[in-house]
N, C-alpha and C positions, 0 to 999 in steps of 0.2 A: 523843373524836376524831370518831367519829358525829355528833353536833351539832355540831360547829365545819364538819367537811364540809357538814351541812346548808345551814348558815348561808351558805355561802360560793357553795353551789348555788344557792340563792333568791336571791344576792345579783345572780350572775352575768345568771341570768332576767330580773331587773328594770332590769337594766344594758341588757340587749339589748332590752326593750322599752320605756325610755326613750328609746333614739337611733332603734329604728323608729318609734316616737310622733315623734320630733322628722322626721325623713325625709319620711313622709306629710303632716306639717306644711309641708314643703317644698317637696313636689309641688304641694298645692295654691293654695299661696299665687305660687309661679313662673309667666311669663307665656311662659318662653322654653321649649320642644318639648324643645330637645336638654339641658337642665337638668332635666328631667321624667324625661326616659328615665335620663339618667345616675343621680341620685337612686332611678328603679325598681330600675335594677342594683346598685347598693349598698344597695338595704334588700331583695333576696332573700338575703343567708346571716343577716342579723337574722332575717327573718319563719320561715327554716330553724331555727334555733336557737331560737326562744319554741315551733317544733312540736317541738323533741327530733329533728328529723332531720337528721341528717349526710351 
């Protein structure tokens, strides 16, 4: 049960920082201000979550 928890922890990790990867991809490739911001506010509880804080 240890290992499958593991598993599913590291899983969760890489999950959250493949859609903040993709996010920051977003920011910079965007021309438009208020698609920047909006895209910064939704990759802080990602960039929260790759630190372990809640």
């Amino acid at each position: 049960m240890g290992i499958l928890n593991t598993v599913i922890e590291f899983s969760y990790y890489l999950l959250s920082a493949f859609i903040a990867f993709v996010l920051i991809r977003e920011i910079y490739k965007t021309e438009n201000y208020q698609e920047a911001v909006l895209y910064s506010v939704i990759l802080v509880p990602f960039i929260l979550r790759i630190l372990r804080i809640k």
